[in-house]
N, C-alpha and C positions, 0 to 999 in steps of 0.2 A: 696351519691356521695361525696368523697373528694375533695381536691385544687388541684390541678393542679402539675402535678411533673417538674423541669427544669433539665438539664443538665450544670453545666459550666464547660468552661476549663478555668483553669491556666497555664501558665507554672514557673519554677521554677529554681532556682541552684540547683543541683545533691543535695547538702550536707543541703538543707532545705527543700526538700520535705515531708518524710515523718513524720518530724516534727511536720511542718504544718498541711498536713493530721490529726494528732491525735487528733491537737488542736482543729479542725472543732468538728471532731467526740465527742470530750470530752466536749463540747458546747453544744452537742448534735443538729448544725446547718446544719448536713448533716447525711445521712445514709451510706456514701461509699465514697470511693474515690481511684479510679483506679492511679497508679502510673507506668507510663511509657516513658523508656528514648527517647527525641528525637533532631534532630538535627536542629536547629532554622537559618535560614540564612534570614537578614534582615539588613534594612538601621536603623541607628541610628546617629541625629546632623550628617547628613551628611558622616557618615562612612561605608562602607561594614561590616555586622558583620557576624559571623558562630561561632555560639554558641552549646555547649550541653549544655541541658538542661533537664529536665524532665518537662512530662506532667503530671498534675492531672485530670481525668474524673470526675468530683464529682456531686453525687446525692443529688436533693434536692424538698423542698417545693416549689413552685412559691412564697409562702407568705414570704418563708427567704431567698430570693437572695437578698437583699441588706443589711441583715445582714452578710450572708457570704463575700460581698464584700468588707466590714466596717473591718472585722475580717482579710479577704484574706492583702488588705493593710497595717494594721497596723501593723503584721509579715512579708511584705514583702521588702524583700532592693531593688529591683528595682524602680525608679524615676515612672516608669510609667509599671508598671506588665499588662501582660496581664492577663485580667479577663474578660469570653464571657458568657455571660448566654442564654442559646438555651431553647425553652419549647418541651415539650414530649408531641405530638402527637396522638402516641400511644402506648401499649406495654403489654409485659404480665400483666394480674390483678395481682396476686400472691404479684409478684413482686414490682408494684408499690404500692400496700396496704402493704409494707413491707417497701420501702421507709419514705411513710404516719408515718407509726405506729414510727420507727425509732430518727423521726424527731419531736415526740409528745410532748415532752418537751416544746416545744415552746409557 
């Protein structure tokens, strides 16, 4: 039995997503990373904001979510990025022994 798989979301600026994404992947601290545009409307220091933005899905180790977080931060320009790490539950085997293998670098 392996570690445990997480799921996080980022969101990002359009024009550093899939940047980012490589840089995970060339770390080898994630296996994936799903890149999708969305429209963020939130308070910010008190202001109305309505943002596009892209999301990242990204797959990972439970053991390297706080490396990707370390990694997500230090390329990211936002003050305070959002960065959410979910754990996976369940899911197909295949799949998550593909994540696993992915992330073996580690």
């Amino acid at each position: 039995m392996h570690q445990e798989i997480c799921v996080l979301y980022v969101t990002v600026p359009p024009s550093l997503s899939e940047a980012l994404a490589k840089s995970l992947l060339e770390k080898r601290l994630i296996a994936c990373a799903n890149i999708t545009p969305v429209r963020s409307l939130y308070r910010w220091k008190g202001e109305s904001c309505d943002d596009r933005e892209d999301l990242l899905v990204i797959k990972t180790r439970k053991s390297l979510v706080q490396a990707v977080i370390a990694a997500v931060k230090a390329e990211h320009p936002y003050e305070v990025p959002e960065i959410i790490a979910l754990p996976v539950i369940a899911g197909h085997a295949p799949y998550l022994d593909w994540v696993y293998a992915e992330t073996d670098g580690q």
